[in-house]
N, C-alpha and C positions, 0 to 999 in steps of 0.2 A: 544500425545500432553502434553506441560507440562502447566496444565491448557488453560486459552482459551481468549489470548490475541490476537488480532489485526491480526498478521500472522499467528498462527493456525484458528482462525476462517476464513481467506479468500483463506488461501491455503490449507487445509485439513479438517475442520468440514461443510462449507459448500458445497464446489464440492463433497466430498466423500456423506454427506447426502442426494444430488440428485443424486449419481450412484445407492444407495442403490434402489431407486425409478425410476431410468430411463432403469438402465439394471441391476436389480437383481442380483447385486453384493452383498454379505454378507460384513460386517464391522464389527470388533467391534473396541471400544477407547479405550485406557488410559489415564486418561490426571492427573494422580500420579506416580513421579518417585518413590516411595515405592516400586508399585508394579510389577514395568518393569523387575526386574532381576525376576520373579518370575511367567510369565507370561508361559502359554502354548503355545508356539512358534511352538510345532507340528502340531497344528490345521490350523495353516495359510500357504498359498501359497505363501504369501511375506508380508513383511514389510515395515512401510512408514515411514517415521518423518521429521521434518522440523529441518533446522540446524546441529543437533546432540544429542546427548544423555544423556547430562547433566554427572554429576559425576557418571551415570553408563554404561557411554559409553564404558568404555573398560572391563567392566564385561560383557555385551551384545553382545558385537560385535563376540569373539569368541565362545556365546552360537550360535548364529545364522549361524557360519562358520561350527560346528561341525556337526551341522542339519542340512546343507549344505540348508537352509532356505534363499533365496536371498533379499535381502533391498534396498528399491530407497529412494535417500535423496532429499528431495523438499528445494528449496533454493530459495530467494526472493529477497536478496541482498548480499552486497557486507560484508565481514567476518573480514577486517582489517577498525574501522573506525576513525574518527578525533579525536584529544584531546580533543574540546570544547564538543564532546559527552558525556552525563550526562553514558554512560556505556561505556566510553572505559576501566577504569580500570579492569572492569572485563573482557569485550573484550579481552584486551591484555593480559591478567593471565590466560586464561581459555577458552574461545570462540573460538578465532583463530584458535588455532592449534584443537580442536574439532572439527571444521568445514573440518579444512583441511583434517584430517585424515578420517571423516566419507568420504567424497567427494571420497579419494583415494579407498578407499576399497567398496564404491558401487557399486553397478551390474548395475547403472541406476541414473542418478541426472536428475530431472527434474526442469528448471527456467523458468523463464517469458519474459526476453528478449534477445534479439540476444547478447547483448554487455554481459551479464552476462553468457550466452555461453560460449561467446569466456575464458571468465578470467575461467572456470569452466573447460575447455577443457583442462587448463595444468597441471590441475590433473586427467583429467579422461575425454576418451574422448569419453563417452558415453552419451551424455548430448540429452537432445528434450527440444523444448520451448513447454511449457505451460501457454497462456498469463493467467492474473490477468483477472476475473469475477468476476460479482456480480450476484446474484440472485433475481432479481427484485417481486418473488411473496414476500419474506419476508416482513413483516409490516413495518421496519423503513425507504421504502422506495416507502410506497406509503402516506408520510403523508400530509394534506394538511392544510398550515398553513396561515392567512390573516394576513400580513404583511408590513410596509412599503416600501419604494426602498432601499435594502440591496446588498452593497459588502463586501462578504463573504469569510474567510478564516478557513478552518479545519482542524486541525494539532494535532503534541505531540509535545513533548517537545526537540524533539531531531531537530526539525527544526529550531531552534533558530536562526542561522544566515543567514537563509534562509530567516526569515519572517524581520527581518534586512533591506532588500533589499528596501522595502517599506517605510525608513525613510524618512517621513518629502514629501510624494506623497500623499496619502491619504486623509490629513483632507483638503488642497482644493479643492478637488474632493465632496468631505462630504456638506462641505459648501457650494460652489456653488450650486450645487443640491438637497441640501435639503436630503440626502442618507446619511442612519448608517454604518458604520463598524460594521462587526460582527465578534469576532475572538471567534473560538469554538473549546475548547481544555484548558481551562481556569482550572489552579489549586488555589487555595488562599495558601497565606504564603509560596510561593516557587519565588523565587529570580529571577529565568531566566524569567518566568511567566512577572515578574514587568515591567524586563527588555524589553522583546518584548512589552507589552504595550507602554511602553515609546516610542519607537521607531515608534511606529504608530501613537499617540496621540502627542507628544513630550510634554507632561505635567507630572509630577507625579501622582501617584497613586490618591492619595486623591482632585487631580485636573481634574479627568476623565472629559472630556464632554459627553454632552446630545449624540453626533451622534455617540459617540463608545460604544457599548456591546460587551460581553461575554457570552457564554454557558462553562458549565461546562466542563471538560475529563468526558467519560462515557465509558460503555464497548460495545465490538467489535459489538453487537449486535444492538445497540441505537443510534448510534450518527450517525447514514446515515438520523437520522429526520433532524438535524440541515439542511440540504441542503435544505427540505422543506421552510425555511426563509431567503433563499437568492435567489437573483434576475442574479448576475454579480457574479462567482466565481474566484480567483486568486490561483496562485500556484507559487509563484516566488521558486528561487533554483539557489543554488552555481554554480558554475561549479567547485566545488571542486569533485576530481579523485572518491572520494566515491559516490557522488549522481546518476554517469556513468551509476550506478549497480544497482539503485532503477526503482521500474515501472512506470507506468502511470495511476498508481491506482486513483490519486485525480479526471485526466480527465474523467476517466470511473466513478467516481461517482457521480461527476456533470453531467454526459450524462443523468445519469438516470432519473432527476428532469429537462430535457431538458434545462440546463443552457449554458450559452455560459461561456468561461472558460480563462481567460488571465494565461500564462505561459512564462517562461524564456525559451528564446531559446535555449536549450541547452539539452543536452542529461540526461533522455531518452525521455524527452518528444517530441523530433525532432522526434520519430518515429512515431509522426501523424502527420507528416512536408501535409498529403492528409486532414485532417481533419478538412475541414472548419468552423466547431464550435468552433474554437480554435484561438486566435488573440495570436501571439508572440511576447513578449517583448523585443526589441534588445537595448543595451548599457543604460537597468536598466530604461528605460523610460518606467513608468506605468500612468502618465496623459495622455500624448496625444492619447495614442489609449484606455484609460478609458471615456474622454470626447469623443470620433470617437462611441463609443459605445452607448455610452448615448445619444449624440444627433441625433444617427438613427433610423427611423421607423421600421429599422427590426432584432435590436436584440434578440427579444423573438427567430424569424425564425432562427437565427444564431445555439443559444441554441437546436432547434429541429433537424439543422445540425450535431450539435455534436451527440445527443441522437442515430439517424440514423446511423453516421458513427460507435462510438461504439456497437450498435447494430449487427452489420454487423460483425464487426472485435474481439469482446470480449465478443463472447454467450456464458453461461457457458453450454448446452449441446455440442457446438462444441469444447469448450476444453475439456470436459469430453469424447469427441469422441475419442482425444487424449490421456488424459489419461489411457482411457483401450485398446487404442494399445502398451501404454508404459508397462503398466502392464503383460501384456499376453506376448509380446515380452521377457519382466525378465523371466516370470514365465517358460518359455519354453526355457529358453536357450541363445538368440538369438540378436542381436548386432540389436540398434536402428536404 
């Protein structure tokens, strides 16, 4: 891992940390590219990493051909993204064709959903889904926090014109009912940051009202408490070509805090089109099915729907079930 942001912690530091504990799989990390070209590669049965290999990717890759040492590449999204992305410039310089080429020469790519399959399959078409988990014993997500009536948004930064979507819905929802915005993911003195505010608020910065808050950006480990203080979460989303290839991580992490969850209809999040904790947004209309929510006796139960159906569909031992048939299958040879 190259350090331990957001995608290595939920695709490889913590699934791998409960294989260590469930099936007596040995592990070790790296999470410094200093040390990767330098690493005892004999000792391992295979190799994992998320994306690619950074600027020692092609010093690596034929160490691990030569030792005829087999590597599966864990992939979470989509490798070509939008200009408005605060990283496409490096993307398009250096990412891209990184991704590409680890994809083409691995023994094994495992993703999270069927659509990111298919686009993975025309390089290699060795692919298994591995949906996106959460680990619910960890502490930031059993926090318990006494709060007012909160709809709740948690993000980075790259979802900027996502959170867009919401302009100028929001604050008479807020007002009417007496309910805060919470948008958690909040950087100070970054531009886009203002900008999404404004888009929710439609005031300036220095004109915030009382019903909008902020939590800070925090790291991959922490920031599952903020779901603790919300009540109603949202997850709007483009249907721009790139979002196709992202998962349904927001929904599964509002399951956990048994929230009911409004989302844009659109892919990927249509692959709980069965998951009744989930109310979908069609033609950007976020009041009327916000006030359908609020003023039913049984949105709490809605939120316990979701919690249940991800339950069911995104245990992290039943994807780790998968992953060590992915793994043994590498390790021994043998076509997914």
């Amino acid at each position: 891992m190259d350090g331990m942001n957001g995608v290595a912690f939920h695709r490889l530091y913590t699934p791998f940390a409960r294989l260590q504990v469930d099936h007596g799989v040995t592990v070790d990390v790296s999470q410094s590219q200093d040390e990767w070209a330098s690493l005892e590669y004999d000792k391992y049965d295979v190799v994992i990493f998320n994306r690619w290999l950074g600027r020692l990717q092609y010093n690596i890759l034929p160490i691990l051909a030569k030792k005829k040492i087999p590597f599966i590449l864990d992939l979470d999204d989509y490798w070509v993204i939008p200009k408005h992305n605060p990283a496409y410039k490096f993307y398009k310089a250096y990412l891209k064709n990184g991704v590409k080429d680890a994809m083409s020469y691995a023994d094994a790519v495992m993703v999270t959903t069927e659509q990111l399959k298919e686009k993975v399959e025309e390089f290699n078409s060795n692919v298994a889904i591995v949906p996106n988990t959460i680990d619910t014993t960890q502490s930031q997500w059993k926090e318990e926090v006494i709060h007012p009536l909160t709809i709740g948004w948690v993000g980075g930064l790259s979802h900027t014109e996502d959170l867009k979507l919401l302009s100028d819905q929001i604050k008479p929802i807020c007002e009417e009912y007496g309910a805060r915005f919470l948008m958690c993911g909040f950087h100070e003195n970054v531009k886009e940051w203002y900008e999404m505010e404004k888009a929710i608020t439609g005031e300036p910065r220095y004109k915030r009202p009382e019903w909008f808050q902020t939590r800070t950006g925090t790291r991959a480990d922490k920031y599952g408490a903020y779901y603790s203080e919300i009540d109603i979460a949202l997850a709007p989303l483009t249907a721009a070509h790139f979002n196709r290839y992202k998962s349904e991580l927001k929904i599964i992490e509002a399951s956990v805090y048994k929230l009911p969850i409004l989302v844009s209809k659109v892919e990927p999040y249509t692959n709980h089109i069965d998951n009744k904790g989930i109310t979908f947004v069609e033609k950007n209309d976020w009041q009327t099915p916000l006030k359908a929510i609020l003023e039913s006796e049984n949105w709490k139960q809605q939120g316990l729907l979701n919690y249940q159906y991800c339950q069911a569909k995104h245990d992290i031992r039943e994807a780790n079930k998968k992953r060590i048939e992915v793994i043994k299958k590498v390790i021994d040879g043998y076509s997914l």
